[in-house]
N, C-alpha and C positions, 0 to 999 in steps of 0.2 A: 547320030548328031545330037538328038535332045538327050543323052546321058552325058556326050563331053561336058555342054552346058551347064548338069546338075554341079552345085557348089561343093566343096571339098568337106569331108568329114570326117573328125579323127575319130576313131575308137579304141586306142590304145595308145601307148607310149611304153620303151624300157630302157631303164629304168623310170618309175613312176618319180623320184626324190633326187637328188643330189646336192654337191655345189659346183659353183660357175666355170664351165669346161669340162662338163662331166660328157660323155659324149652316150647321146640316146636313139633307140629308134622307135620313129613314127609311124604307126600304120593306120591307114583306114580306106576311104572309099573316095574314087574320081581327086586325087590327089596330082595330079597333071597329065599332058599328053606328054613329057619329058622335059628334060633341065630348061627349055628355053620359054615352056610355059608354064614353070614356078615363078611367079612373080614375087613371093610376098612369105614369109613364113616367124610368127612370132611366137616367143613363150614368156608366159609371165608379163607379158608385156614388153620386152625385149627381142628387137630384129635378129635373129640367127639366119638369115637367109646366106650371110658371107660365108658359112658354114657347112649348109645346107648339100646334100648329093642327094639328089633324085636316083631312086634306084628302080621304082618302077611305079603305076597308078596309085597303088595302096602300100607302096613303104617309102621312105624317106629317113635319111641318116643323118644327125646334125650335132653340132654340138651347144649348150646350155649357158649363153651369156651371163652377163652382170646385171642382173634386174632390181628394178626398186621392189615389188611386190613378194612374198615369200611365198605365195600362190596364187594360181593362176593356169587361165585355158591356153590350149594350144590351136593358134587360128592360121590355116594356111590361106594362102591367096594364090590363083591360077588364073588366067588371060581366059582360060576360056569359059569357069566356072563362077568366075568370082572369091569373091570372100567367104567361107567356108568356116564350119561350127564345129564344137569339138563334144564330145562327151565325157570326157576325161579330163584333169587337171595334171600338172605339176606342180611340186612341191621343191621349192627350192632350200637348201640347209646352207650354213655359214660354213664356209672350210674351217681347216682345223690348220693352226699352223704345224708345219713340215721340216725338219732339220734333214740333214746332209742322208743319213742313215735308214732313214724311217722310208720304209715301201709305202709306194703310193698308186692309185688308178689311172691317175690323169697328170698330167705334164706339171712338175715342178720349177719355176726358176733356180737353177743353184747359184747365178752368181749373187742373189743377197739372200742366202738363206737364212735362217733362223733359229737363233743360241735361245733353247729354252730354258740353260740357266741362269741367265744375265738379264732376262726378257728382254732384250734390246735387238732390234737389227743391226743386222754388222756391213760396212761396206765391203769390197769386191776382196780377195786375200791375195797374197804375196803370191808374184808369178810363179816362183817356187811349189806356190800348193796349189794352182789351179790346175784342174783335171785337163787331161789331153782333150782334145776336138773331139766327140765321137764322128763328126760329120766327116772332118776327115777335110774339108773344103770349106773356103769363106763362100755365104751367101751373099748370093747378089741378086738372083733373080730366081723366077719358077721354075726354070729347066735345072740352074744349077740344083735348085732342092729336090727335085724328080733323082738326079744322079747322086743326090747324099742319100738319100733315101737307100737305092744299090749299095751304096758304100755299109750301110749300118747293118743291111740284110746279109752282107758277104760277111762283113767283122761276127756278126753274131753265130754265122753257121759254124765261123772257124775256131769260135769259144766253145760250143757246143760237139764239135763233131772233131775237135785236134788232137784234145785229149784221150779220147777214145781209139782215135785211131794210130798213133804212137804207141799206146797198151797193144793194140791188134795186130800192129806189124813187129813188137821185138816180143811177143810173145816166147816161140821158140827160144828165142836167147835166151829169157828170164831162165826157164826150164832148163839150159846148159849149163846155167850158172849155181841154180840149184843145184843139180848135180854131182857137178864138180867139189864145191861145196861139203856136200854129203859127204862124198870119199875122202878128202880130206880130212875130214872130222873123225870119220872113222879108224884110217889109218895110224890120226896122232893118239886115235884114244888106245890103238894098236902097240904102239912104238912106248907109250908113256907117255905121262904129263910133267916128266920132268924135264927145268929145263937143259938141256945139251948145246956147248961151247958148238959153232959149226951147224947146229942142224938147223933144216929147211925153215923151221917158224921164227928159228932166230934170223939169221938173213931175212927173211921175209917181212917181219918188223922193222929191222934196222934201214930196209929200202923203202918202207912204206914212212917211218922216219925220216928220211932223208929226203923225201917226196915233200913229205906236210912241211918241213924248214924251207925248203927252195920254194915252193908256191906261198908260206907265209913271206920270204923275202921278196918274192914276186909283187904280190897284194897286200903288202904292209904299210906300206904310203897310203894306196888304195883307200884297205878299209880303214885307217888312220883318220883318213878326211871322210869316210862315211861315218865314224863314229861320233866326230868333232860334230858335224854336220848331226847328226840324230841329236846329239844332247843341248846343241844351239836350239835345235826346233822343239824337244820337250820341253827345254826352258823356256822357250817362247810359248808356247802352248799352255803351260800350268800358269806367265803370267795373263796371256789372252783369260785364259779358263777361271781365272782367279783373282782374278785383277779388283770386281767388288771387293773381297776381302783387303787387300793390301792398303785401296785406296778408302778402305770404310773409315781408318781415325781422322784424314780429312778433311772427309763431307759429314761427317757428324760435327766437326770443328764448326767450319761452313755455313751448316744449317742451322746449328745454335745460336751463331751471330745472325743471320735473317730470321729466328723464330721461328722454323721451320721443324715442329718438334714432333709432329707426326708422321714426318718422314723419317725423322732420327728415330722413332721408335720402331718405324714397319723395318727399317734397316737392321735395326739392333735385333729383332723377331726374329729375320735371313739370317742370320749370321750367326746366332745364336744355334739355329735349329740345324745349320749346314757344319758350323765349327765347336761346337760347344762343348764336345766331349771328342776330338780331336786328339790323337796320340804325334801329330808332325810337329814337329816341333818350330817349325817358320809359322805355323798357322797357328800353333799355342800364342808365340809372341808377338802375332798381331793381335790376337781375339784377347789377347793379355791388355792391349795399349787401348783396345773397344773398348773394352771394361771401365778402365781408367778414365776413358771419357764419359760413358753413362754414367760413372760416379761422380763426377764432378756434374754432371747437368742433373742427377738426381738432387745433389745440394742448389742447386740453383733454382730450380724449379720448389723446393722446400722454403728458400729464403721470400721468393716472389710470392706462396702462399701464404707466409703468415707476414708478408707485409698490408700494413694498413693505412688508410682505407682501400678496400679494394670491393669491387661489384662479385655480386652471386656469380654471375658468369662466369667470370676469372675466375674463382675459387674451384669453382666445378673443374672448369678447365685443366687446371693444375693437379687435382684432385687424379682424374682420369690420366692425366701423362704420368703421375707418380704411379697409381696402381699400376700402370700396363708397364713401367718400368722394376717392377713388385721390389718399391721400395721399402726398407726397412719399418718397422713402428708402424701406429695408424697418422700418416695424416692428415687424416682429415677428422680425426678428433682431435690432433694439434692444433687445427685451423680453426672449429669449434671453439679451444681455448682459447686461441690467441684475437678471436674474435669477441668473447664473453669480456676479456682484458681490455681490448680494445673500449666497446661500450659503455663499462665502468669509469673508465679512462677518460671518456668525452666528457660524461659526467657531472665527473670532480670536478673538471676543467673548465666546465661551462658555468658553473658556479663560484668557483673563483675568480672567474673575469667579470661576473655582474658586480662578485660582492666588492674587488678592487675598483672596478667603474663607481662604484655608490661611493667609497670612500673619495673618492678624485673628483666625482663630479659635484657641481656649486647648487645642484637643485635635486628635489625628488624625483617631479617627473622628466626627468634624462635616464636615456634616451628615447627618440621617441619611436614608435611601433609603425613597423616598414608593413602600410596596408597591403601594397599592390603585392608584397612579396607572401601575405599568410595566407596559409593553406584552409584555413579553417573560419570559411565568411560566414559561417554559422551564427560561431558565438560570438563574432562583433554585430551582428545582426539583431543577436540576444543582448547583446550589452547596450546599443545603442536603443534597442526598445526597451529595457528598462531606463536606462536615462532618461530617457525623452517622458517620463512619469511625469505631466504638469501637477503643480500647487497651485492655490488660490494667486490670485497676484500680488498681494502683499507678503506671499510664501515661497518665492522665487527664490532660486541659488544664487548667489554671488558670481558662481563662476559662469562664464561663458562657453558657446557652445565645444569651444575649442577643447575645452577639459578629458571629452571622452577620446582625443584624439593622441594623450597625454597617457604614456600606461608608466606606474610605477614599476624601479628596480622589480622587486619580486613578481609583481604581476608579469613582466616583460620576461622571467629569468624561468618561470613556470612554464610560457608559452615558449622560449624556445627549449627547455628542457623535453617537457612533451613530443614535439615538433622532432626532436633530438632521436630520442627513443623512438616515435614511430617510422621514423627514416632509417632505423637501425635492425631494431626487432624484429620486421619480417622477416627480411632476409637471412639475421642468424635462425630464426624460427625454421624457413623454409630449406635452409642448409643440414639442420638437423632431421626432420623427416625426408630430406634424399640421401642423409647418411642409414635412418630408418629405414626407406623401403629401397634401400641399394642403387639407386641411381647417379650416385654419384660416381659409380663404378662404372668400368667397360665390359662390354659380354663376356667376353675373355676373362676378365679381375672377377667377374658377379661369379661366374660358374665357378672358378677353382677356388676363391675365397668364402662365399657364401657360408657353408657351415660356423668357422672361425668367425665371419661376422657379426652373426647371430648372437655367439655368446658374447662378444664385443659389448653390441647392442646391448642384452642384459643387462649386462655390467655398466656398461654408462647410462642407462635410464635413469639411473638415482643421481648420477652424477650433474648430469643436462637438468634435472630438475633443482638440483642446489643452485646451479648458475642463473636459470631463471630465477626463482626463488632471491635471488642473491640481486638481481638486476630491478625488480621488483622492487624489495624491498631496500634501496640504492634511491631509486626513485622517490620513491615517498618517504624516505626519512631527510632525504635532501629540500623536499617541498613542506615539510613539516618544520624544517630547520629556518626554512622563510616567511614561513605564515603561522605557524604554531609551535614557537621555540619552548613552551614549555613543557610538549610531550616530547621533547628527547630528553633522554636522559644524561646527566654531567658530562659521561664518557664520551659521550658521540657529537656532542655541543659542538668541542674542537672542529671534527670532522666535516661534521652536515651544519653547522650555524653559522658565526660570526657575521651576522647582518646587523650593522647597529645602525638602527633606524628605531627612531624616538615614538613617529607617530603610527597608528594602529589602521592599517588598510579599512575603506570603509565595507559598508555591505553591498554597495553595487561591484567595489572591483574584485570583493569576494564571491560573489553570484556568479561574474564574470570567470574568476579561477574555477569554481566548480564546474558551468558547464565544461570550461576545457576537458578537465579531468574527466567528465564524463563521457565526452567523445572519445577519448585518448582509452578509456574503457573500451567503447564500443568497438573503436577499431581492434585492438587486442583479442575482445573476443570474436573477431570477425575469421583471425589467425586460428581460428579451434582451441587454442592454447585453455588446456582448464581452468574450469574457476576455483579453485582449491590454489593456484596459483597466484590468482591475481585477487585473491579475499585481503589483502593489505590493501590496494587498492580501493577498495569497496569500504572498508574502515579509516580511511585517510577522507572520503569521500564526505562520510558521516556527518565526521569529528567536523568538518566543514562544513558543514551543511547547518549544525549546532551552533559550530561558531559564528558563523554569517547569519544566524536568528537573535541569538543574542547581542554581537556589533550594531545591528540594524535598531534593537528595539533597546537598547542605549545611544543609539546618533537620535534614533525618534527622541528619548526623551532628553535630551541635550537640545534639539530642536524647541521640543514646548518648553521647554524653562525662556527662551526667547520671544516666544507669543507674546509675553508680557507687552515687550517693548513695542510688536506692532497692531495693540491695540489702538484702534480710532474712535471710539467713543460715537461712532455715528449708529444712527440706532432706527431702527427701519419700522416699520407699523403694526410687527408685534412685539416692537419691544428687545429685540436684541440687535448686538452689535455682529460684526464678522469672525469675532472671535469663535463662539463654537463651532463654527463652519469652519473655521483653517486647521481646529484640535480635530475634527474629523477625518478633515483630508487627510493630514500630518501623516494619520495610524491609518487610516485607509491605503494611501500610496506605499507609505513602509510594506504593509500588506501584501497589496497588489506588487513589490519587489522583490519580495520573500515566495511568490507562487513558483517557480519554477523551481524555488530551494526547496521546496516544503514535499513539491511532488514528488510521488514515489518512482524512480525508473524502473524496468526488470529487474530482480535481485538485490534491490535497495529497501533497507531497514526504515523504519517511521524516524524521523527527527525526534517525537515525543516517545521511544520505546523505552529511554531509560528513566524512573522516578525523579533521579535528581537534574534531569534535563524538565521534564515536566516542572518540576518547584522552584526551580530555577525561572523558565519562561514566564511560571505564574506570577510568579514575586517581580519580574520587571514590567509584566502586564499591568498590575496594581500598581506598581511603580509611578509608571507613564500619566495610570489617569489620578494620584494624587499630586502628582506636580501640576497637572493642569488645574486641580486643586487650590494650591496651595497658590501657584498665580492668579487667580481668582479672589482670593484670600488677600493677597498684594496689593492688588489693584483697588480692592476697596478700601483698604488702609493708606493708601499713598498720599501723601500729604498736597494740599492744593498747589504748591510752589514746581509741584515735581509732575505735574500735570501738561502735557503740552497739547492746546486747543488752538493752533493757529492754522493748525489745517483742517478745522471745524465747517460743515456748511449745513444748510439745510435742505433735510429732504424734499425735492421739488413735490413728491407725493404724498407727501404726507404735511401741508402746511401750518396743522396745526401745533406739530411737534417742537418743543424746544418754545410754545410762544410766550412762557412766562421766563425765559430765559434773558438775559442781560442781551444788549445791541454785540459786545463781541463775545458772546458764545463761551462762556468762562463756564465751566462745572464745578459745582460744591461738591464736598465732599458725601451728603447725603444723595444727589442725583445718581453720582457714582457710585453707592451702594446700592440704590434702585437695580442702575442696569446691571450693574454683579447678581444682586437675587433675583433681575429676571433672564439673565443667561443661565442661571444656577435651575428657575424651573424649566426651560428646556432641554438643558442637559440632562436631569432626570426624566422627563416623559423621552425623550425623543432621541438625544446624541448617546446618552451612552446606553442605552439599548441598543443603536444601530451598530456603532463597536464592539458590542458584546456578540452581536449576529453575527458580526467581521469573523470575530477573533473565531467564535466555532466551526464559520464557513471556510476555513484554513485549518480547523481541527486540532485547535489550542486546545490544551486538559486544562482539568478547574477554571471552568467557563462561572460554576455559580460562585464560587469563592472570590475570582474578579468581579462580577456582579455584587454579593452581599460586601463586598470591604468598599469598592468603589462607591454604592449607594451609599453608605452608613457615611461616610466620609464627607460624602459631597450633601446629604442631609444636615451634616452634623455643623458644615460650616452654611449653609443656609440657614439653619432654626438661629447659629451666632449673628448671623449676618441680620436677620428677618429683629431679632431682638434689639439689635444694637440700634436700629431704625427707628423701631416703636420705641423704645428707649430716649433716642433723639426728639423724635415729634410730638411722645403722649406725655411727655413729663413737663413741659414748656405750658399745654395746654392745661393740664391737670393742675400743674401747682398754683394757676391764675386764677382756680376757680376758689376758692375760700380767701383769698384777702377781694376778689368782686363781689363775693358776697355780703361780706363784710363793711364793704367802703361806704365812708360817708355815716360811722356809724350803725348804719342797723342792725335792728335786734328783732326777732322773731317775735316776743312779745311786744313787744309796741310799736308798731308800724300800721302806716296807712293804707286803705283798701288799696288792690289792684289796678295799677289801671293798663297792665301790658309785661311782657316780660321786659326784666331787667340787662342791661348792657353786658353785665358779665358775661351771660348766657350766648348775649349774641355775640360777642366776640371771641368767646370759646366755639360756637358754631364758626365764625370766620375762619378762624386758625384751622378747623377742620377740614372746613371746606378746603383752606391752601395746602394742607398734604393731598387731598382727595385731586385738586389739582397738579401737586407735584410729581404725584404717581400717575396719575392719567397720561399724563406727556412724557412719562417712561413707558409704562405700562397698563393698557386696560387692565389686562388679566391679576395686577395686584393688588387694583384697588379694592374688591371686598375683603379681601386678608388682611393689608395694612389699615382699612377702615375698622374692620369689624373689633380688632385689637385693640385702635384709638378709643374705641367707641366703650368696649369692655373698662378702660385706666378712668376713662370719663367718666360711665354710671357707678364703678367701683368707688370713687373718690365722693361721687355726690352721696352717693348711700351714707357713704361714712359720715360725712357732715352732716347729711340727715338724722343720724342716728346720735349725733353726738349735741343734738341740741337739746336742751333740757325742758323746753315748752314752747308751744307755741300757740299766740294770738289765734284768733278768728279767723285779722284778716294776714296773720303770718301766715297759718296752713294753707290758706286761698293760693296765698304770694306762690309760696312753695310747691305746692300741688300745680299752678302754673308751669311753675319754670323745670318743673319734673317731666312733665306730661308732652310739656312743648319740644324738650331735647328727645324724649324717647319718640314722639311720631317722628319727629326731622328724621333721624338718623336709623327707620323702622329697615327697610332695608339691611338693613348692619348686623341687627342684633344678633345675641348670640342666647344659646341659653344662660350662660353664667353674663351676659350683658341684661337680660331680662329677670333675670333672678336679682342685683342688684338694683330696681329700678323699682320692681316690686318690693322687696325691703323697704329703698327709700319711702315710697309711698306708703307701704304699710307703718314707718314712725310717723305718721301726721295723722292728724285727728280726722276723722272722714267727716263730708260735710253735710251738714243737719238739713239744709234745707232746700228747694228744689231751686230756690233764686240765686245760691250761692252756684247750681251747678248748671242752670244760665248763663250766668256770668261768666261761669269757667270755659265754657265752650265758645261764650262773643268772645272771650282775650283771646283763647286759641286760634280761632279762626282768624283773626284779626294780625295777628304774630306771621300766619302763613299768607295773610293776602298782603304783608306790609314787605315778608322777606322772600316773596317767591322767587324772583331773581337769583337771587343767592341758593335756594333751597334745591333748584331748578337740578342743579347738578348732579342728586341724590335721586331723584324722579330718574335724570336720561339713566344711572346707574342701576335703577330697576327694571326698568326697559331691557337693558343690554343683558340682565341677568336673568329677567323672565324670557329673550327667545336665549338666550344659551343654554 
């Protein structure tokens, strides 16, 4: 009782493998107490219990369902053991399909069998061909199948054991018939083999003759309609059996017109391999009229290749149906071509619709540049931070912000040429190395073609390098034709020019065009593509990058030839106006526009590599700073009339400034020169040393040659300017001093003692004083220069007149020695050596004085002179102050 209980356990199975319906047997241990206590029997996961015969506790016969798992346990289940473990698996396998002929293990359906030349299921066949019953009975139920069963057992014995036994019962006959036979044979070979009118073998033919006519006439209708009948059903048969063929021209037709070109080709492949060296002559003249179709979709699929535009995709695509159709030529170095032609083609074209738009359209900047749609937010990125470069505020552009949003004809013609080419290039790029490493091919074209390829390959390596080369250089003689027409030559002018455009792009939208180009680089060589290739490129880059240094520092100097005009004359507390400060910016910003052109990317050359680009850059660097020069020069020569001071105020911080100036602010022409020569010494200590920094912190050549001509220039019109001044104020002072000395008569020998200096003197100190004031309210820092000069025209002049007198009184020398003595302390301060050298002369022509009461005297007048005009003198005092802490 506790063994029924134990759960069932397989340890075998046979066959271990099959497929579905294979029929197996199971053995193992307490596998039921019989059929009605198998409850349960799976394999693979699949119920075969419907199947299932119990034949006793440890075997079981069943047969091998339709299961999802391709292995798997075998688990029986019994009422009185349970659910039961296996130690074994099954292995299920995929049947194999089965045609009419083919021996098999397990039960076939024949009424849909399976044409494995057509690969197609066929439905049920013509009542004519279906096989007799072997059952013998229609089923209906399981009794009737128990008695077909009988029925197949008896037909089989009677296959088996009829034939045999018909040999076994006329045996003896056969042997009579040998026999007989025999003796006949012998006898005629007896008689002769000749033949005899009458004898036995003749009658014997002529009734075996007469035999086969009357059973021919018998069965001549018969097999009449058996023959009709065989050759109806071969016919039908070769078309059943053949039918692909007949109906392949078509579904090739068919499938052309839906695109369906891979099944035209696996078709063409069948039919090819089944018919293709075919001696029938039906099957010659269909496989004739295939042909005829594959060649005409071969031309069709050639024309859809080398149409353009078309996607990598499609080319590939086309590519592969052409090979596996092993079309003629290579196409797809046609396609190569006809794509190289095409890109050239856009080109031309893209630039004859700007240069036609410039001519038609009423303004420069048309059309205007579609943001949302460019690809390259980089260099409007760069563009618009170099615009955005601020100037002082009297140095502001004209245009508004709108300008950068304004791209010129070429600027516009660069960017979608660019744009053009990189939307073009990879793909022919990438179409040429899948022609390279054969992937353009199908496995089939790769393996049989591959050798021939190769040398293919070879041979077009130099060829694919002319059409790059050719695309290349296309490019940049087109962009050179718009921005640099004078490096094409006459020939090509036609071709790659005709932009007539008057005015010269500046250096922002040239900065602009270079980075393009430079990206338009970087993606290229992103392609692998060599640089041996794309060295035009790299040279079109240059020549731009030159010429946008040059544009730049000719707009700069077009620019300061206009400073003039916004000069304001407003003059801050040390003395200069905004002017230096805007000639700073001007070359600073130029500068700072020029860094991105100047820098060197990977594999790009210096801007300064060639000498005449060097001496070029020098000579407009020089350029620059004698125009600012030369308006400098302007402005202090400009006549009062052309002077406009209505937009004059005064410095709230500086009150003092401007106080001896008229109620409206009117400037003379000396103040004017004041503030010229004190912009002029800042400019030397301070602005153009910072520009010179500039210029080598950017890595300009002949930095000291712009320095030495710049100084010497801007020196040379200082010392004219500095001249022209003392010129103006020493000569007014100076020539007053010999008719004051004179006036009213005197004469050195006869005149009365001392009693003070004379008015001359002190109105030559006045006049001093008022340049000493007119340069203070320009400039502290010129007052000792412009004094010290005054002061030199002054003691030179007295000397002379000193020297030029022929005697003098007692109390002349006294007089004299006074008004000597009195100007040189005033103006001590000042002196100079060649100021002290003439004052000492003067005092050396006078008679020195004899006695100590005369040089009493001479020190009460002195002292008397300075405590009468301290006031006035006062000015020279704060002058020394300011000069002893500086």
């Amino acid at each position: 009782m506790s063994r029924s209980r134990q759960p069932p356990l397989v340890t075998g199975i046979s066959p271990n493998e099959g497929i579905p319906w294979t029929k197996v047997t199971i053995r193992g241990e307490n596998l039921g107490t019989g059929p009605v206590d198998l409850i349960g029997l799976t394999i693979c996961g699949h119920n075969c219990l419907l199947t299932a015969e119990w034949m006793s506790a440890s075997k079981i016969v069943c047969r091998v369902g339709q299961a999802k798992n391709d292995k798997g346990d075998i688990i029986v289940t019994t009422k009185s053991g349970g659910k039961g473990t296996s130690t074994v698996s099954f292995k299920l396998l995929k049947p194999e399909k089965i045609g009419l002929l083919d021996q098999s293990a397990v039960w076939v359906d024949e009424m849909n069998y399976y044409d494995m030349r057509t690969d197609r299921n066929k439905g049920i066949p013509p009542l004519s061909l279906r096989p007799a019953n072997p059952l013998g009975i229609e089923i209906e139920n399981f009794e009737q199948l128990k008695m077909a069963v009988t029925n197949l057992k008896r037909q089989a014995n009677k296959k088996s054991e009829g034939s045999l036994a018909y040999v076994k019962g006329g045996l003896s006959t056969f042997f009579e018939a040998q026999d007989a036979l025999s003796a006949i044979h012998q006898k005629l070979e007896a008689d002769g083999t000749e033949k005899v009118e009458g004898s036995m073998t003749q009658k014997l033919e002529n009734v075996l003759n007469r035999a086969s006519n009357t059973a021919d006439t018998l069965f001549q209708e018969v097999l009449g309609r058996k023959d009709k009948a065989d050759s109806t059903r071969n016919a039908l048969n070769v078309l059943q059996r053949f039918k692909f063929l007949f109906n392949l021209p078509l579904n090739i037709e068919r499938n052309i017109q839906k695109g369906d070109y891979d099944v035209v080709i696996n078709d063409y492949e069948k039919a090819k391999s089944l018919f293709g060296k075919t001696e029938v002559q039906v099957f010659k003249k269909y496989y004739a009229e295939v042909e005829t179709r594959i060649e005409d979709l071969r031309e069709l699929l050639l024309a859809k290749l080398l149409e353009t535009p078309s996607t990598l995709h499609d080319q590939k695509r086309y590519i592969r149906y052409l090979s596996d159709l092993h079309a003629l030529g290579d196409p797809a170095w046609q396609c190569i071509g006809a794509q190289h032609r095409w890109i050239l083609q856009l080109m031309h074209s893209c630039k004859e619709g700007y240069v036609q738009d410039l001519k038609g359209a009423p303004g420069l900047h048309s059309p205007m540049l579609d943001l949302d749609n460019d690809t390259r937010p980089l260099v409007l990125g760069h563009l618009s931070q170099t615009a955005s470069l601020k100037r002082g505020s009297s140095f502001q552009s004209g245009r508004d912000d709108t300008w950068r949003y304004k791209t010129p004809h070429r600027v516009a013609f660069v960017e979608k040429l660019t744009k053009l080419v990189l939307s073009q290039l990879p793909n022919f790029w990438k179409l040429w190395i899948s022609y390279v490493n054969g992937s353009l091919f199908s496995e089939t074209a790769e393996k049989s073609g591959q050798i021939e390829r190769s040398k293919n390959v070879r041979q077009r390596q130099n060829d694919f390098k002319k059409m790059i080369q050719e695309v290349m250089q296309c490019l940049v003689k087109l962009i050179r034709g718009a921005l640099l027409p004078l490096s094409i030559p006459e020939c090509g002018v036609r071709q790659y020019g005709g932009w007539e455009v008057k005015s010269e792009l500046s250096g922002q939208w040239l900065a602009h065009v270079i980075q393009t180009i430079r990206l338009t680089y970087e993606s290229l060589t992103a392609l692998e593509i060599p640089n041996d290739m794309l060295q035009t490129i790299q040279d079109l880059i240059l020549d731009l990058r030159v010429r946008c240094v040059t544009v730049t520092l000719q707009h700069t100097a077009e620019e300061i030839k206009r400073l003039a005009e916004k000069e304001d004359w407003i003059v801050d507390n040390e003395g200069l106006t905004s002017l230096p400060c805007q000639f700073e910016q001007c070359i600073v910003h130029s500068l700072q526009s020029l860094k991105g052109v100047l820098e060197c990317k990977p594999g790009e050359a210096s801007v300064f590599q060639q000498p005449k680009t060097q001496e070029e850059v020098c000579q407009l660097s020089i350029s620059i700073m004698q125009i600012f020069i030369y308006c400098l020069e302007q402005l202090s020569t400009k006549p009062d009339a052309d002077v406009d001071t209505t937009h004059l105020s005064i410095d709230v911080s500086s009150p003092d400034l401007f106080g001896s100036i008229h109620e409206d602010f009117s400037l003379t022409s000396e103040q004017r020169l004041l503030i010229v020569l004190s912009n002029c010494c800042y400019l030397e200590r301070h602005t153009f040393l910072n520009i010179v920094e500039h210029f080598e912190k950017h890595n300009f050549q002949g930095i000291e040659k712009i320095t030495q001509v710049s100084m010497a220039s801007l020196k040379e019109l200082d010392q004219r300017l500095f001249e022209t001044y003392i010129e103006l104020k020493a000569d007014p002072i100076v020539g007053s001093l010999e008719p004051g000395i004179y006036a009213g008569y005197f004469d050195w020998k006869d005149c009365l003692p001392p009693t003070g200096v004379r008015n001359y003197l002190k109105e030559a100190l006045v006049n001093i004083i008022a340049v000493h004031a007119e340069v203070f309210t320009i400039s502290k820092e010129l007052v000792p220069r412009v004094l010290s000069k005054v002061v030199e025209a002054v003691s030179e002049e007295l000397s002379r007149l000193m020297q030029c007198v022929s005697s003098f009184s007692k109390n002349g020398a006294l007089q004299a020695r006074l008004e000597i003595c009195a100007l040189r302390d005033t103006v001590a301060v000042h002196l100079t050596p060649e100021s002290k050298s003439s004052f000492k002369q003067a005092l050396e022509a006078l008679p020195q004085l004899s006695s100590g009461a005369d040089k009493k005297l001479l020190e009460e007048l002195l002292n008397k002179f300075k405590s009468s005009m301290h006031l006035q003198l006062t000015c020279f005092q704060a002058s020394s102050s300011t000069m002893m802490k500086t």
